[in-house]
Each structure stands twice: as C-alpha cells, then as structure tokens.
N, C-alpha and C positions, 0 to 999 in steps of 0.2 A: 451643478445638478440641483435641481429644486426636487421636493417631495410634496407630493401630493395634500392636501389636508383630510382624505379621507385614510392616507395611511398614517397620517398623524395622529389621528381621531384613536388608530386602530391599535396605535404603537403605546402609547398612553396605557391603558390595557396592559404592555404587555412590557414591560420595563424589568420586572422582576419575574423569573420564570415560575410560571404557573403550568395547568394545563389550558392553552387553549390553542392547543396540536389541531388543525381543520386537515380538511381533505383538499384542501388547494395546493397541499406540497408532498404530492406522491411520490412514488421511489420517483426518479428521470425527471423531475417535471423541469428542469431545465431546460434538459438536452444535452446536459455536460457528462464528461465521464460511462461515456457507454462502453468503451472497454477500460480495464484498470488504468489508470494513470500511468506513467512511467518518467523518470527524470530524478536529479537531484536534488538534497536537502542541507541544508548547512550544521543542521543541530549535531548529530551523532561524533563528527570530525571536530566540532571547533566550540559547541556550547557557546557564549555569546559572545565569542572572540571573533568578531566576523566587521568585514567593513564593507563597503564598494568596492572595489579594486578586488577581493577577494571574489565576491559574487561576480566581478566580468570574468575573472581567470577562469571559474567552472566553465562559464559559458563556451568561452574557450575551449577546454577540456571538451567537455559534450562535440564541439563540432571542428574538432582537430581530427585530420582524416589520414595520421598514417598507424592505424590500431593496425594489427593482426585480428579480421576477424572471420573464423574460419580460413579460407583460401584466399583470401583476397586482402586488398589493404583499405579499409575507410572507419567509419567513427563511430562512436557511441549515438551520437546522433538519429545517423543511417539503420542503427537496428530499434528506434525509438523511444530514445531519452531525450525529452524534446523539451523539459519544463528544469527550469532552477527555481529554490524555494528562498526565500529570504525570512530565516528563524529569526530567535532570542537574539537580542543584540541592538537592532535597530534605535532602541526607544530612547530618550533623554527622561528617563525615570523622576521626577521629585520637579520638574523645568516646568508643569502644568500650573491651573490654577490650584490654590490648598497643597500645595507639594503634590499632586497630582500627574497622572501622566499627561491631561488634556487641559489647552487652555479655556478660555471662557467662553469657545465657540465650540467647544468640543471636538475640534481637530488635536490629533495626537501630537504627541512633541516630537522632533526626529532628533538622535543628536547627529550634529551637522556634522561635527570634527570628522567623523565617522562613516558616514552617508550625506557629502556636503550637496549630491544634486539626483535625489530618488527621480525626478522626472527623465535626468539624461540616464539612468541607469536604466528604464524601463523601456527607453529608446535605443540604446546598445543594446538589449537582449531579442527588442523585436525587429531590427536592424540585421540580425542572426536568425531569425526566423526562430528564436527560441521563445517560449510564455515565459511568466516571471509569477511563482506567487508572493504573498505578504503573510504577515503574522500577525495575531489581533490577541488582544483579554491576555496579556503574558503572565509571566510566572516574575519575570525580574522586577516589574514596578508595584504589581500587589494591590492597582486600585480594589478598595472593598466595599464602595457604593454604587448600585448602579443607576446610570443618570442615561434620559432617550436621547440626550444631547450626546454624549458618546456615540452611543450605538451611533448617531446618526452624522457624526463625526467622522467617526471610522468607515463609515460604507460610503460618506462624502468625499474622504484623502483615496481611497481604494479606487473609486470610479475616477478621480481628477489625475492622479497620477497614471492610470491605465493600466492597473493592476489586471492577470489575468485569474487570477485564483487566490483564494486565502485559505490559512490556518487557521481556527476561532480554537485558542486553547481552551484550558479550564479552571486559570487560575485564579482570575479575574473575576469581579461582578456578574462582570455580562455575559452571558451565559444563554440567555432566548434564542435558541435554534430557530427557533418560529420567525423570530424580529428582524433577526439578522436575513432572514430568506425574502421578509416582506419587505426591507428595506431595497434591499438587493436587486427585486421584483421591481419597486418604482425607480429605480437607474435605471432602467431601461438596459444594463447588461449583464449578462447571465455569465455569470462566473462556477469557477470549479472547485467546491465549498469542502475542505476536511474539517471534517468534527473530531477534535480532541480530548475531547472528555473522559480516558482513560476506561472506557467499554463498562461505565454506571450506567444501569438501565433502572429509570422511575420511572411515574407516570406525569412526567411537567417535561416542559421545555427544552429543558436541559440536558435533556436524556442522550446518551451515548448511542441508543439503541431504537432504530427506527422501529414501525409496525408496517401492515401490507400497504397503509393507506397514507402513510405518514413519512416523510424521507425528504427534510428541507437543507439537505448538505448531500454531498455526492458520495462521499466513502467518509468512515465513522470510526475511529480506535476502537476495536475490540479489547484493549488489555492496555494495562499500566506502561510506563516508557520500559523501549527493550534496550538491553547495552550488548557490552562485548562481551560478557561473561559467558561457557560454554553450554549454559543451560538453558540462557534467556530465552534465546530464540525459540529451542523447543517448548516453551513456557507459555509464550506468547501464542505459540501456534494455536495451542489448545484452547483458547478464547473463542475461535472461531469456530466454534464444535455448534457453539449452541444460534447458528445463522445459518447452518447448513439443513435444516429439512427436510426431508426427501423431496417432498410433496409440494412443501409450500416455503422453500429459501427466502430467508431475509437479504442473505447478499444478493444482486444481482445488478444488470445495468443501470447508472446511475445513479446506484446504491451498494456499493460495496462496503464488505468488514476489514476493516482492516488493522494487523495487527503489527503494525510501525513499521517505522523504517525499515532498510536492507542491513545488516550490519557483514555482510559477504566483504572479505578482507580484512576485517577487525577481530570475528570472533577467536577467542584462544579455542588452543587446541584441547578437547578432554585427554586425551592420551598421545603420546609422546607419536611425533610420524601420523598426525590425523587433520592437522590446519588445512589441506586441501581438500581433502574427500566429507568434514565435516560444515565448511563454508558450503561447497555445494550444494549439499545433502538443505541447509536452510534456501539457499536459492530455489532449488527445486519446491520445496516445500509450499512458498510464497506464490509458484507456479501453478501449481496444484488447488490452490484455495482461489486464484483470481484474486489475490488478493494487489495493491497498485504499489507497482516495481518501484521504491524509491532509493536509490543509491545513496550512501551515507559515509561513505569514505574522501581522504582527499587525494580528488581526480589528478592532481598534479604530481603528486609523488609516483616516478616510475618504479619502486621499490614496493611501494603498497599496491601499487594495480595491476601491472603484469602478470604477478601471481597468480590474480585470479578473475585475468580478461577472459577468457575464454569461458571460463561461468557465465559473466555477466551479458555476454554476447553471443552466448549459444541461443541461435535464433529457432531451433525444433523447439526449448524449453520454453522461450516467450511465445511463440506461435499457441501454445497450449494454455499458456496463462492468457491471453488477448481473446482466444475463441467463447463465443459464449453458443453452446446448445443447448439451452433450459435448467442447465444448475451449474453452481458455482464450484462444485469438489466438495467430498465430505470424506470420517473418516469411517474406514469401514471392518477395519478391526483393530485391536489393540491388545499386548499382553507387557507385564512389567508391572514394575511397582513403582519407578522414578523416570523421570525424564531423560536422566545418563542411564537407565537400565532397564528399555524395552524395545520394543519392534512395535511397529506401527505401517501400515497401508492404508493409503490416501488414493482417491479417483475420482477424476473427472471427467463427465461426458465429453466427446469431439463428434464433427459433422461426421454424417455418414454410418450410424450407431458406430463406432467405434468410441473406445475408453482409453485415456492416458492413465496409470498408475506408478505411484512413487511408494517403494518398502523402503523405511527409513530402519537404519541396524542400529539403535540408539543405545549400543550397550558395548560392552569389551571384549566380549566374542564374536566371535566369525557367525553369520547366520548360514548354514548350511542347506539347511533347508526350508524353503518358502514358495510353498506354492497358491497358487489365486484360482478359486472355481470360477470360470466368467460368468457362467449362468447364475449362479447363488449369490457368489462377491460382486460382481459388476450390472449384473443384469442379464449380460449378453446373450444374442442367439445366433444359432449358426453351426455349421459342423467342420468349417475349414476357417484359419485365422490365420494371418501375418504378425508379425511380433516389428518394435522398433526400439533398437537399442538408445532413447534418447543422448544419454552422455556422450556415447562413443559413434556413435552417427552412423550406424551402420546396423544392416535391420540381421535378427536370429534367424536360425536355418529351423524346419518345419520339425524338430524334435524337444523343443521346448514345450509343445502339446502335447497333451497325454488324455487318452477318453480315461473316464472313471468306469472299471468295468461292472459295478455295481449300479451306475444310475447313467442317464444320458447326457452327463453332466462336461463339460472339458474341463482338463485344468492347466494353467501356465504354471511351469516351476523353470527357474533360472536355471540356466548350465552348470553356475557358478557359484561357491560362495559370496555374501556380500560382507566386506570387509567388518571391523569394529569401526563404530561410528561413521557410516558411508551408509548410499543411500544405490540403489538400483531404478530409473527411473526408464516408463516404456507407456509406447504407442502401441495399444491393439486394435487389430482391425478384424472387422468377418469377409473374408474373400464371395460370400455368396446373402 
C-alpha cells in the first residue's frame, strides 16, 4: 500500500491531535456499520491473555451450529455475530525502535510466540466467512510520542494483513480520529473503525464524541471500560443519554454511541436469585439504545454460555436493536437515586410507528406498577394497539390498555409485576 503525497502533505498537519475535524468524514462516510455491529471481543474474558489459537476457537464458537436457538438448532453466527476482535495482547511491547512498540518503519511489532502467522489467522476467519478486527494505540506498550510513521505503519500492517475493522484505543499517542480516517481513505479500504476513547468529548481530534458533520470512526465509547460488577453496566448505559436527542441524535447509522462491550454471563448478581433476569435486563438495554452487540464472554465454556443463550440469541430483541427508523432509543423517564435503586424506561422507534420499550426494575422491589402513556411517553397515535411480550415471545391479550378517562390519552400497564432487578421489555404497535 503506497500513500499518496498529498495525504502525506495533509498527515504532517496532523500528527498530534488538534482540531482539524473537516466535513469530508461525516457520520457513514464509509459505508461501514449501518446497523450496530454484532460479534465478539477478546478483552472482557481474557485481558491480554489471548494468542491465535484462541481467536480461531471463537471463530469457532461463532459458527458451531448445534446452539438451541429458539426452536430450532444452529449458531451464533446464523442470528449475527459475524466479526471476532483481536484486543490487548497481540503486541511485542519494548521489541520496537527506542524500546518502542514500532520498528524504524513504523510497522508494529507482533509478538510471534503468540501470533506466530496474523496473515493465516486472517485467512482462517475469512475462510469461515467471519471479519476479523485489530487493535491499535494500546494501553500495554504505552508509546508516548506520536510519530506519522506509526500512524502510517499501523494503517500499512492493517490493510497488508487484511484486517477488516480496527480498535484505535486511547492509551497511546495516537490519538487523530481525523489521521487514522485519512489514512484509511488512501488504502483504498473502508474498514469498521471503533473509537475508544472512553466517551471524552473536546473540540480536537481525539475527541470520543462525533458532531452532525463530523464522524471519522463508525461507533465511539460513550463511557470509561464496563466490567462484571452489578452496577457497571447500568452506569455505562447512562453515557448514552447525552447522543440520544430527540430531534437531532448523535448516534445513528454509521455512527453509533457506544457503551462497551456485552458483559451478558459475567455480570454478578445484585441480589441473591437475579444473575439471569439481571444479565438480561443489560442485554435488553444494549438493544434498546442500538447500541453494537459485542459478546465478551468465553464462547467455549458450555457452563458460562448456556445459561444465558437464549438472551443472546433471542432474535425479537436484536431485530429491535439492528432496525433503524430515525432514532436511536432514548430514555424517557427516570426515578431513584442509584443505579441498584431506580426504575428507568427506555424506547425506541420501529417501522410501521410502532415503539419497542424496555422498564428496567433496577431496584429490590417488585415494580408493581408501571404504566407508559403512548401518546405523551412514546409519541404514539392511534385508538387500538397490540402489545409484544419480547422476552417471553408471546404477544399480551387487548387489556393491558387502558384509555385515560380524563384525556384522550391510552396507556400500557403490565399485567404483571416486574421482578427486583429484571427488566419487562415490549413491541407496541397501532392496529389502525
């Protein structure tokens, strides 16, 4: 891969992040990532404990076809986990020039023991019809100068090995969302760019935080890294408050918020009898925001995944996350003082005006009662609606509506309580 001398001219410029964010890298301008991503990552299961052999087994995993999903028997695959990520781990850290990670060509170092043949690893994943991303700017080697020779290293090994998508942390020097996009631009392949930047929003390059005109990566961390703790995730979630606009969303195709990985199977339970209604309840969540489904557990342990295949391959809840009608999901009420101690409704538009909504119970009590005005809360209009139980796959009978006999208004209230920390999540539609 040769680079042009007019983006060399341009890169020069742009070594150190500054602002010079242009309008030639709109939300999409790829064409990558027009609905959320979906697949898995290495980071959350194994942190840099990772080799080849390990990234084929997922691949593996992904397209081993005797899951239970729903009624039938086939794979992770087949419901669209279609990308493996290659994290932390890869690098021969201090192997570079100056104890660097890059030698004097600015190609990164791999270590070999490790990943002794990235080319045939990139050929067994698309030999599976799977993508493969990489990971760039790490957290384990620490370079703290940044050099165009890198930048233009990394986007050289990325296109030469056949990389289909990268990571660009935020640990590292390099840091030019802009650089990395222009670089990327003269390979001549359009790859499916996560910005890690842990949801910092300035006004330079580096910025975690696209604008309407500005979006040189495909989906962006909204928030600091999520773990298995029983809070994170609702933590994480709330990052993505401030990209949801009514009017005018920062996430959308091409440009999604995203607030990390999956951690569905790992989270602990807050209360004793809740590790499956509260894994969920983040599944759902992730659904609900479009935000891009990345599985973080390991696929191989039938002890950690069984438990909670049927989350991950309940295909009404990705049907809901994958659709896009003009917004991304926002939240649209909230009460509580803590993340383990409120209630929260979440919704998102689907074709047809019809609304998906998720009531997450994030507290120790039963929610008894919860009801949704559609017209006020959702928007909706209409005098007759269908309800769809998403979890339980099976839609409600015509008395879960109720008119408000004070205004014109309907409103949905569940049959049922919704457990301590479990979530109610539902398809509504207007029949007319």
């Amino acid at each position: 891969m040769i680079f042009s001398f007019a983006a060399i001219a341009l890169s020069l410029q742009m070594v150190v992040a500054t602002d010079t964010r242009t309008k030639e890298f709109p939300p999409g301008w790829n064409g990558k990532a027009q609905k959320p991503p979906m697949g898995w990552r290495s980071w959350n299961a194994f942190h840099a404990a990772i080799d080849q052999e390990l990234i084929e087994q997922h691949v593996n995993a992904l397209r081993s076809s005797n899951r239970t999903i729903g009624n039938r028997i086939g794979s992770l695959y087949e419901v669209g986990y279609r990308t493996v990520g290659v994290d932390e781990g890869w690098e021969a850290c201090g192997a570079g020039i100056n104890g660097t990670q890059h030698d004097a060509k600015g190609n990164p170092t791999i270590d070999t023991k490790k990943f002794p043949d990235m080319n045939a690893l990139v050929e067994f994943c698309h030999g599976n019809d799977v993508e493969i991303g990489w990971y760039q700017n790490g957290c384990a080697c620490g370079e703290r100068k940044a050099e165009l020779i890198n930048y233009e290293g990394d986007i050289r090994n990325l296109h030469d090995f056949g990389f289909d998508a990268v990571k660009i942390d935020g640990c590292g020097a390099q840091r030019n969302m802009t650089l990395y996009a222009e670089l990327m631009k003269q390979s001549g392949k359009n790859y499916s760019i996560e910005n890690c930047h842990w949801g910092r929003c300035d006004d330079i390059d580096d910025s975690s935080c696209p604008t309407q005109t500005w979006c040189p990566f495909n989906w962006y961390r909204s928030s600091g890294d999520i773990n298995s703790n029983s809070d994170s995730w609702m933590n994480n979630l709330q990052t993505t408050i401030k990209f949801q606009d009514v009017n005018a969303p920062l996430s959308k195709p091409g440009c999604w918020a995203y607030p990390d990985m999956l951690e569905v199977g790992r989270v602990t339970e807050p209360m004793k009898g809740t590790f499956y209604t509260w894994n969920r309840a983040h599944f759902g969540a992730w659904c609900i925001v479009s935000s891009p489904l990345i599985l973080g557990l390991d696929l191989r342990d039938q002890d950690k995944l069984n438990p909670i295949l049927d989350i991950i391959t309940n295909e009404e809840a990705i049907a809901i996350n994958q659709q896009w009608s003009g917004h991304p999901g926002r939240l649209v009420n909230s009460t509580g003082s803590s993340v383990l101690n409120m209630v929260q409704t979440w919704a998102k538009p689907q074709p047809n005006n019809a609304q998906a909504a998720l009531i997450i119970n994030s507290s120790p009590k039963p929610l008894h009662y919860h009801g949704i005005n559609l017209q006020q809360d959702l928007g909706m209009v209409g005098t007759e609606f269908t309800a769809r139980d998403i979890w339980n796959k099976k839609d409600f009978d015509n008395s879960v509506f109720q008119k408000d006999p004070e205004t014109t208004n309907f409103m949905f209230q569940l049959p049922n309580p919704i457990a301590p920390y479990d979530s109610a999540f539902v398809l509504i539609q207007p029949k007319n």
